[in-house]
SETI-481862 format. One record per residue (C-alpha): x, y, z; residue in one letter. Coordinates in nm, 4 decimals. Layout:
residues N
{c1=X, c2=Y, c3=Z, type=A}
...
//
This chain:
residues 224
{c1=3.6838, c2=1.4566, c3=-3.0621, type=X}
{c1=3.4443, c2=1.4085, c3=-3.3681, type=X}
{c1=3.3260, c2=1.1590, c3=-3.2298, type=X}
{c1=3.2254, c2=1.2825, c3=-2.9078, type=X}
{c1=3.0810, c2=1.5748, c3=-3.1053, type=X}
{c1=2.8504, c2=1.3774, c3=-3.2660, type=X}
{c1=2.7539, c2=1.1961, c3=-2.9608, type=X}
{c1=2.6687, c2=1.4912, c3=-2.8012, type=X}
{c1=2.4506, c2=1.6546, c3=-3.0602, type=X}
{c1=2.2573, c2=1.2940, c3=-3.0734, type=X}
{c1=2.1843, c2=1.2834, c3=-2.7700, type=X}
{c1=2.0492, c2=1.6681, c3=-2.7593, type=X}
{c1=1.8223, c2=1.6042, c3=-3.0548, type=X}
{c1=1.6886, c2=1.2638, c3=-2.8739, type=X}
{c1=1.6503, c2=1.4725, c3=-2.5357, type=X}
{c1=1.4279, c2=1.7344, c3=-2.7483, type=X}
{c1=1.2461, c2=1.4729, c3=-2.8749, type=X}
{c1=1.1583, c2=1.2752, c3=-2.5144, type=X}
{c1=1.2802, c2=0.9646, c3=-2.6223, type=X}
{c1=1.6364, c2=0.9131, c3=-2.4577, type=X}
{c1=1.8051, c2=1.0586, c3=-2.1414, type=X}
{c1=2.2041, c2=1.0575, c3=-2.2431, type=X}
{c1=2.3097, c2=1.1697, c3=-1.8454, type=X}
{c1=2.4920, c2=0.9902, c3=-1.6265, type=X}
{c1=2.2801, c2=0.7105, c3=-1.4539, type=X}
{c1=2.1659, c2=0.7301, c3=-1.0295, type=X}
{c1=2.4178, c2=0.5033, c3=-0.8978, type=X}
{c1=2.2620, c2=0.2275, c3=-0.7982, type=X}
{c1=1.9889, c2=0.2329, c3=-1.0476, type=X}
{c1=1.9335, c2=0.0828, c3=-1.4093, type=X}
{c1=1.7264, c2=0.2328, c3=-1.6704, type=X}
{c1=1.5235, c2=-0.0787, c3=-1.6372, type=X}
{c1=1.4233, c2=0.0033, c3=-1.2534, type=X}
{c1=0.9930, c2=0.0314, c3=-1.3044, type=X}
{c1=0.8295, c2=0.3359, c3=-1.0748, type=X}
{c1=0.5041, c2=0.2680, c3=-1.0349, type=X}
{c1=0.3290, c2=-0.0979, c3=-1.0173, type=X}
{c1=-0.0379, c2=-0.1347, c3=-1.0713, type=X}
{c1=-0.0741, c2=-0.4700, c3=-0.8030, type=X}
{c1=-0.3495, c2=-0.5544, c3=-0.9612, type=X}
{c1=-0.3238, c2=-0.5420, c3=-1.3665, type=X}
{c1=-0.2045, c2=-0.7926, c3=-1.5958, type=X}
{c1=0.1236, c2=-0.8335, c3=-1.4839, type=X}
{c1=0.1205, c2=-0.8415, c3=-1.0890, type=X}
{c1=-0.2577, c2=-0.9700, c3=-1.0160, type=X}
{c1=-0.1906, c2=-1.3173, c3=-1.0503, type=X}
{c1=-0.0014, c2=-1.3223, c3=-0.7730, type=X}
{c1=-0.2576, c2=-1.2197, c3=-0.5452, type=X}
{c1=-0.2983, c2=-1.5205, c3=-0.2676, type=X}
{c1=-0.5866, c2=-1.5593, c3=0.0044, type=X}
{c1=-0.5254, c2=-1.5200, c3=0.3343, type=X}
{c1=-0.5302, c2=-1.8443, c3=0.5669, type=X}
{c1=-0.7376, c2=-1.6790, c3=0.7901, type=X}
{c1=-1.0095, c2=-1.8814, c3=1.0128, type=X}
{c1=-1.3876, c2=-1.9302, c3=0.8672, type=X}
{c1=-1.3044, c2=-1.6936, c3=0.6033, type=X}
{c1=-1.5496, c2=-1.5303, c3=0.4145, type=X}
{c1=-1.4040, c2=-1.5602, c3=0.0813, type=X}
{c1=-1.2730, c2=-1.3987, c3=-0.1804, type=X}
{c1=-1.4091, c2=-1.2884, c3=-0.5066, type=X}
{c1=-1.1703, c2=-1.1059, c3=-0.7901, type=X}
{c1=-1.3576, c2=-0.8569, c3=-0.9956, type=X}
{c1=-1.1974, c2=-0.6854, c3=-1.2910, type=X}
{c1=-1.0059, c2=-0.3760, c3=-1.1255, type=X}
{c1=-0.9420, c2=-0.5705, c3=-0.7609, type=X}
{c1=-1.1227, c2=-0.7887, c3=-0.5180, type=X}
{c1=-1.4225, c2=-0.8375, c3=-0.2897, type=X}
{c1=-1.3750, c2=-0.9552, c3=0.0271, type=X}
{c1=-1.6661, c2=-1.1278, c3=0.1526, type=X}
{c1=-1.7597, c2=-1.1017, c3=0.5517, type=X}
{c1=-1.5889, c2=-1.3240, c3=0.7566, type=X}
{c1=-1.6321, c2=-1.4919, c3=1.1046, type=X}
{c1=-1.4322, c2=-1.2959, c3=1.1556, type=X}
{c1=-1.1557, c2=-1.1916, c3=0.9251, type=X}
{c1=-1.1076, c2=-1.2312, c3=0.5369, type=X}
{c1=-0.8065, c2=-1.1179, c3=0.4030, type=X}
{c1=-0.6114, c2=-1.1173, c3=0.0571, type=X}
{c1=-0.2063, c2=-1.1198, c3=0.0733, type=X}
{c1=0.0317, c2=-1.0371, c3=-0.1602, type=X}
{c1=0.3391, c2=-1.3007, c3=-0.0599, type=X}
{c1=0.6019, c2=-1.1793, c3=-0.3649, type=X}
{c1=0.5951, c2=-0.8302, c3=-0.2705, type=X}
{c1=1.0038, c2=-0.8617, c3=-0.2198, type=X}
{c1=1.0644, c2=-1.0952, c3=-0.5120, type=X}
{c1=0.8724, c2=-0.8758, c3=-0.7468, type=X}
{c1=1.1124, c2=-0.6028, c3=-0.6773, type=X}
{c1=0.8212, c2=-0.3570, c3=-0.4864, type=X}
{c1=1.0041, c2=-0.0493, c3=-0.2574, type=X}
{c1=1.0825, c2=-0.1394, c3=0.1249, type=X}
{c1=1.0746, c2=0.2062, c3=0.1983, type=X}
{c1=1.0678, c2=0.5846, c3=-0.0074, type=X}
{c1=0.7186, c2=0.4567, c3=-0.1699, type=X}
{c1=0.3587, c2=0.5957, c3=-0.2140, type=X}
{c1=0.0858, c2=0.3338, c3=-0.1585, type=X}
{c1=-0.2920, c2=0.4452, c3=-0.3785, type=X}
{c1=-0.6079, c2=0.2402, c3=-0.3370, type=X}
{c1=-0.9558, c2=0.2767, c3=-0.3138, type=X}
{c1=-1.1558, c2=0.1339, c3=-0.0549, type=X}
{c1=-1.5947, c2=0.0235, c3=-0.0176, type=X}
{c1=-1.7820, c2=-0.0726, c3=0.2220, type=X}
{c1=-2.0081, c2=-0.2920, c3=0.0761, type=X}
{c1=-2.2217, c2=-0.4314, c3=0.3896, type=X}
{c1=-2.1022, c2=-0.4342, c3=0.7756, type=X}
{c1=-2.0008, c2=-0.2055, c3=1.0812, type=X}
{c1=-1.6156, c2=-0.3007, c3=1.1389, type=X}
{c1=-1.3076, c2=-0.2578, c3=0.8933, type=X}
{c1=-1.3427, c2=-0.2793, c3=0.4853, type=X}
{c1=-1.0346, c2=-0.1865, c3=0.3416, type=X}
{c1=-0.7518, c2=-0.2385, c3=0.5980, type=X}
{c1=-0.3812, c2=-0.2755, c3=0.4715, type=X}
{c1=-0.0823, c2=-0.3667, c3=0.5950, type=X}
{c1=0.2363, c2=-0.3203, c3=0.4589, type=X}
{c1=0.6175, c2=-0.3128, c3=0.4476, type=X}
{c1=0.8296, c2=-0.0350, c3=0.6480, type=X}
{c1=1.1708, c2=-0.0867, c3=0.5707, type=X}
{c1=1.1804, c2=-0.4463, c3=0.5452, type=X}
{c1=0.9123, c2=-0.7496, c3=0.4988, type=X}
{c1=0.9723, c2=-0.8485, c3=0.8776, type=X}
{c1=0.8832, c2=-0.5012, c3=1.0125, type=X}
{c1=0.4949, c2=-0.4241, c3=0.9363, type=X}
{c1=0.2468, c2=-0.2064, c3=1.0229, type=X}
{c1=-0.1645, c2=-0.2064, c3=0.9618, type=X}
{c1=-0.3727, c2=0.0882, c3=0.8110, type=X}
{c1=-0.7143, c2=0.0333, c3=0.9988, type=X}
{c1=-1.0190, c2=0.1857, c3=0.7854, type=X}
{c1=-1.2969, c2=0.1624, c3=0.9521, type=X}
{c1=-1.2555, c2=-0.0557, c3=1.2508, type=X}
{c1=-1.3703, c2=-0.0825, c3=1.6288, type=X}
{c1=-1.7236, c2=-0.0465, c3=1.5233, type=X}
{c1=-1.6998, c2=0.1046, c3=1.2120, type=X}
{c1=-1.5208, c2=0.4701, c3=1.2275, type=X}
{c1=-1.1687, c2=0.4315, c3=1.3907, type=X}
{c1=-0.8603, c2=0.5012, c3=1.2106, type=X}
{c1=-0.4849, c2=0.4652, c3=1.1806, type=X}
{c1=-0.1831, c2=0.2657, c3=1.2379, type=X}
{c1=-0.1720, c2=-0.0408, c3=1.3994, type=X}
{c1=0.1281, c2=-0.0522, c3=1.5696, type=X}
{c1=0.3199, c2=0.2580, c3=1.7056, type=X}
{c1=0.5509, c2=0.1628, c3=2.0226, type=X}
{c1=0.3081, c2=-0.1189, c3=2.1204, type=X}
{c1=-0.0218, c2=0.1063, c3=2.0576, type=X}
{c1=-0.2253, c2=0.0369, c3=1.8154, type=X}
{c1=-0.4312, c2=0.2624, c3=1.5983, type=X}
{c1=-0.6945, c2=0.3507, c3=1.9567, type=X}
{c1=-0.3798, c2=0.4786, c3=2.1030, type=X}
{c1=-0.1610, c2=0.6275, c3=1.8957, type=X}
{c1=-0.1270, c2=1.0176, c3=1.7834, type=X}
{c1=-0.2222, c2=0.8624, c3=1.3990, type=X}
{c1=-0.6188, c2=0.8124, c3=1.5336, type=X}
{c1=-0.8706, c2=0.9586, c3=1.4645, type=X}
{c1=-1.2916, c2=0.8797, c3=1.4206, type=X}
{c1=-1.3951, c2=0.9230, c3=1.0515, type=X}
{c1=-1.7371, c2=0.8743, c3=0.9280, type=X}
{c1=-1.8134, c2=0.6186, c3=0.6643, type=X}
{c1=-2.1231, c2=0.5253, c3=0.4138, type=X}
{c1=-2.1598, c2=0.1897, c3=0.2543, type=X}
{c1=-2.1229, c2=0.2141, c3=-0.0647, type=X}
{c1=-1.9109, c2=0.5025, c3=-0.1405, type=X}
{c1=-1.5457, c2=0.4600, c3=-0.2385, type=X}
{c1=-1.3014, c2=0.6065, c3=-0.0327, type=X}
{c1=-0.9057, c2=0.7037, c3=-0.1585, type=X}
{c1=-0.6030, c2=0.6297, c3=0.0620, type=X}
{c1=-0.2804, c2=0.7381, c3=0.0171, type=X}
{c1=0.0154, c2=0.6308, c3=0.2289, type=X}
{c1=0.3649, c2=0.7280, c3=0.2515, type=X}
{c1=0.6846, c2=0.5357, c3=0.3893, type=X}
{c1=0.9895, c2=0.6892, c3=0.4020, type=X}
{c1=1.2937, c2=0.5843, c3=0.6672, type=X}
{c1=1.1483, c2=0.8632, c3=0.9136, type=X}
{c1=0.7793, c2=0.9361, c3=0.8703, type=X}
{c1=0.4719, c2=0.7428, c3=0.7671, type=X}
{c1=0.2013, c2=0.9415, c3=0.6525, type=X}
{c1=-0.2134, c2=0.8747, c3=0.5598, type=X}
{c1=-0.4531, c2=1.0946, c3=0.3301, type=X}
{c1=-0.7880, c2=0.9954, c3=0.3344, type=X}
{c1=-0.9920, c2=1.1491, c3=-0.0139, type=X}
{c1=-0.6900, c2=1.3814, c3=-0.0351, type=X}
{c1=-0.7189, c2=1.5347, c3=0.3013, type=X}
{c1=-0.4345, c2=1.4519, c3=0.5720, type=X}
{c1=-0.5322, c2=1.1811, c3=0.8543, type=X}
{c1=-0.1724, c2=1.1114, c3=1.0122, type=X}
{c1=0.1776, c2=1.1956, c3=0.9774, type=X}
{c1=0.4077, c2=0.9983, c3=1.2136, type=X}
{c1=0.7473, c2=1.0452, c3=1.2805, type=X}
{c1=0.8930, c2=0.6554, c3=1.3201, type=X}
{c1=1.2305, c2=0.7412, c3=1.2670, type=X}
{c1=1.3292, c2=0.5981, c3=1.6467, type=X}
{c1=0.9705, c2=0.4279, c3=1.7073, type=X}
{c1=0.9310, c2=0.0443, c3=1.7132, type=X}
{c1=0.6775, c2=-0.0944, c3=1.4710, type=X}
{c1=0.5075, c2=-0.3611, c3=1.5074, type=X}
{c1=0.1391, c2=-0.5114, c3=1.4159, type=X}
{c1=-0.1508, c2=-0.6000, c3=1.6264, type=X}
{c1=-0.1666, c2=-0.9491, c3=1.7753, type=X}
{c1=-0.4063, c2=-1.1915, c3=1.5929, type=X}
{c1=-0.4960, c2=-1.2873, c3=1.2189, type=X}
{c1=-0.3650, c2=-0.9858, c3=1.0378, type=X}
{c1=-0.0108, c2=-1.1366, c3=1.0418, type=X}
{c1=-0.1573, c2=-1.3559, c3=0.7619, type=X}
{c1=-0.1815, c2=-1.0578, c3=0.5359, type=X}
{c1=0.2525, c2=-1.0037, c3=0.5779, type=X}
{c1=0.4454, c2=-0.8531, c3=0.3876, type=X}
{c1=0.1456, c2=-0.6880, c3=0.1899, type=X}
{c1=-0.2178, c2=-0.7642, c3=0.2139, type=X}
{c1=-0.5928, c2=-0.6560, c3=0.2458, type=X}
{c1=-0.8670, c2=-0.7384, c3=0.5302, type=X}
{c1=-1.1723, c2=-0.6909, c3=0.6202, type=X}
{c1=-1.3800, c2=-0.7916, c3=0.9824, type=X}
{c1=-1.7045, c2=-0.9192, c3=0.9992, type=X}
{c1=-1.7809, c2=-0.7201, c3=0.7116, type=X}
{c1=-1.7917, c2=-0.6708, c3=0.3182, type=X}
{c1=-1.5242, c2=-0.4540, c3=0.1370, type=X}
{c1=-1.4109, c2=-0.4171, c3=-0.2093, type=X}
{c1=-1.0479, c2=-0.2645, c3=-0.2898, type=X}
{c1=-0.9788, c2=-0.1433, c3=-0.6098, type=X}
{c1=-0.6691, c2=0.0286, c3=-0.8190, type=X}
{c1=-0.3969, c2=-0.0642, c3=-0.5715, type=X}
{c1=-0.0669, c2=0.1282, c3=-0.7434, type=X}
{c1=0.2437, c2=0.1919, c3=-0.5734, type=X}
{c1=0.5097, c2=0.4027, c3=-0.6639, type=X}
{c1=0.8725, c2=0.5241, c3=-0.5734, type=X}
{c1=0.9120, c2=0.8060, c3=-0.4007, type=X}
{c1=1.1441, c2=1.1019, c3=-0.5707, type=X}
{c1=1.5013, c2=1.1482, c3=-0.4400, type=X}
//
């Protein structure tokens, strides 16, 4: 009994302090689980790969991300140890910040994971001319089609914030803070668009015919 005493007050004064949580664990979870990953710091942006996409325009790392140089048409960057490295398959919040440098199609596409590395899905910034937005696919329509649409206006050289949200029933896009799309894909089939951007699976960057930088890509787990 003591001893339990003692354990108990210990772990009060540690709890005051912020430096211990004495609770019973999540099942399923170890203390050692990370939250957030910053894809392209020290520890993750090594593993950065380009795409193999055709007459690429190249890729240039910069200190905080990359530059994707204009391709003929597509350059893209992929990140091929998204499941090894232990990133979220679902219940995770996607940050990055997006330039168009020079061009008048997509700068800052993404594509991404939705519940497993097989089933992906394409953020379009800026494509079909420069202004079109949304998800490439939703039940075989891409982001032209599909209620997550929309025309934005964009400025070369200004950075732009996204912020995307997967969890097992919705997918949902800010754009600066300010909601683009919220899906409901609980029963919808997910796919991406045909052509070079399945280069960029399970987790990548692209640009078309155009110049874009990306910059502070973090991702995070979502709450319970």
């Amino acid at each position: 009994m003591k001893r339990r005493i003692v354990r108990a007050f210990t772990c009060a004064v540690l709890l005051l302090a912020g430096l211990s949580s004495c609770g019973p664990k999540e099942p399923g979870t170890t203390p050692e689980a990370p939250l957030q990953w910053e894809l392209f710091g020290k520890e993750l942006g090594g593993h950065w790969k380009e795409a193999e996409m055709l007459h690429s325009g190249g890729v240039q790392q910069e200190t905080d991300g990359h530059t994707l140089k204009a391709g003929s048409p597509m350059t893209g960057i992929v990140f091929p140890t998204w499941e090894k490295d232990g990133l979220p398959l679902t219940s995770y919040r996607l940050t990055y910040e997006a330039m168009r440098v020079s061009g008048k199609d997509f700068f800052g596409s993404v594509t991404f994971p939705v519940g497993a590395v097989e089933n992906c899905v394409t953020f379009v910034l800026g494509g079909w001319g420069g202004s079109q937005v949304g998800i490439s696919s939703i039940d075989g329509m891409d982001a032209t089609m599909n209620a997550t649409g929309s025309v934005q206006r964009f400025e070369d050289g200004k950075w732009y914030r996204i912020r995307i949200e997967v969890t097992p029933e919705t997918l949902s896009v800010w754009l600066d803070d300010r909601s683009l799309a919220k899906a409901d894909i609980s029963r919808a089939q997910l796919s991406l668009r045909s052509g070079e951007i399945d280069r960029c699976v399970p987790f990548g960057f692209a640009t078309y015919g155009t110049e874009g930088r990306i910059r502070n890509c973090v991702v995070e787990r979502l709450g319970k």
